[in-house]
C-alpha positions in Angstrom: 14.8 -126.8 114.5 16.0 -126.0 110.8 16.9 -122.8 109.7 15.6 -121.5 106.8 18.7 -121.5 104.7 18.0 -125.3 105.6 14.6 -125.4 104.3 15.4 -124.0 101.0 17.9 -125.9 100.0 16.1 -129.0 100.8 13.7 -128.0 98.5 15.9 -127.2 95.9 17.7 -129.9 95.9 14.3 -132.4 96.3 13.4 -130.0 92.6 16.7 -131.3 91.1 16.1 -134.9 91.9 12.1 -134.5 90.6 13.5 -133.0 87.5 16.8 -135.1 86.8 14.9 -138.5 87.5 11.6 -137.4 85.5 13.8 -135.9 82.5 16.3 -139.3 82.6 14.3 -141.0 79.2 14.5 -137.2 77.3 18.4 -136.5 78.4 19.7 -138.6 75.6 19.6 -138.1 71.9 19.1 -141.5 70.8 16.9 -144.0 72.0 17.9 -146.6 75.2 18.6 -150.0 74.5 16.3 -152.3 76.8 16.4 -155.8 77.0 13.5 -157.6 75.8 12.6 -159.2 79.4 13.0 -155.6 80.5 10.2 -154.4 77.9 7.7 -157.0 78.4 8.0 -156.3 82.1 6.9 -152.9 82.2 3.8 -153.9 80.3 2.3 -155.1 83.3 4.3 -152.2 85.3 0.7 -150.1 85.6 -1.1 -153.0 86.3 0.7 -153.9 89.2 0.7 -150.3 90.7 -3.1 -150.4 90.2 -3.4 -153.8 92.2 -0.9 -152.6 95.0 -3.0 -150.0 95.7 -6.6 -151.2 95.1 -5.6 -154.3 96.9 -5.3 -152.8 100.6 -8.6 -151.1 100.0 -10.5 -153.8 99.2 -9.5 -156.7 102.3 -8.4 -154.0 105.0 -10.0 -151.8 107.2 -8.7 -149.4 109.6 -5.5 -151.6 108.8 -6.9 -154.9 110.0 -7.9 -157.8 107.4 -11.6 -157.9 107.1 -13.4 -159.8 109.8 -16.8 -160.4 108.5 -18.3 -161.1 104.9 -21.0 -158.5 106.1 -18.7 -155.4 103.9 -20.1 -153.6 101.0 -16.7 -154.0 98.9 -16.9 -157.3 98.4 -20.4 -158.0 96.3 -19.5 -154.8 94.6 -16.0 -156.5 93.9 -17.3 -159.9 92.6 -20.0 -157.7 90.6 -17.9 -155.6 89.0 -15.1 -158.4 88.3 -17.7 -160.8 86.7 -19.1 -157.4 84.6 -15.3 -156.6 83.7 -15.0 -160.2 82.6 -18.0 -160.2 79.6 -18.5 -156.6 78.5 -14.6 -155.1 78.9 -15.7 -152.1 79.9 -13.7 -150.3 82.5 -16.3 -147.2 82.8 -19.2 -149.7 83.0 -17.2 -151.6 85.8 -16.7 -149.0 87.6 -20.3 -147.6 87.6 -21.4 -150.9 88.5 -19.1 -151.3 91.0 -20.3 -148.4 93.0 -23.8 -148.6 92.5 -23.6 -151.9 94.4 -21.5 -150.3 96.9 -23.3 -147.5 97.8 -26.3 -148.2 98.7 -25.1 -151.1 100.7 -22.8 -148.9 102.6 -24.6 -145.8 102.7 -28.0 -147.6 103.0 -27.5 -151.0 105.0 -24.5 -149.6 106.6 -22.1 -151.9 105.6 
């Protein structure tokens, strides 16, 4: 078991790393050279992270691939994506999204 002289010094030293590796872009005086590949890749940077994690949550459950098409996720999925698609309007895809969901879930039990 770890003593508490352990125990706080893990936790300073995990508060150095937050702040050194969340500080890294403000340390320097000028601004860092990137590569242009390097910009144009991090333009889709939040996109992906969105996809990785909406992804799971849309064809898994209870960490199994979805065995039946009987899930209330996926006509609120094609719903909102064909919404998304005309009016460009994530608050409106979103709303759409879950009023198709819930009452298939909460209502059908989906």
């Amino acid at each position: 078991m770890m003593s508490s002289f352990w125990v706080i010094v893990a936790c300073i030293g995990l508060a150095l790393i937050t702040l050194i590796t969340r500080a890294f872009f403000m340390i320097p005086e000028r601004e860092l050279p990137l590569p242009t590949w390097l910009k144009r890749g991090l333009k889709y940077a939040p996109l992906a992270a969105l996809a990785a994690v909406i992804a799971p949550e849309i064809v898994m459950s209870n960490g199994q691939l979805i065995g039946s098409l009987a899930d209330a996720r996926l006509p609120a999925l094609a719903a909102s994506v064909v919404y998304f698609f005309y009016k460009r309007s994530i608050l409106g895809t979103i709303a759409l999204g879950m009023a198709i969901y819930l009452p298939l879930h909460i209502g059908m039990g989906w």
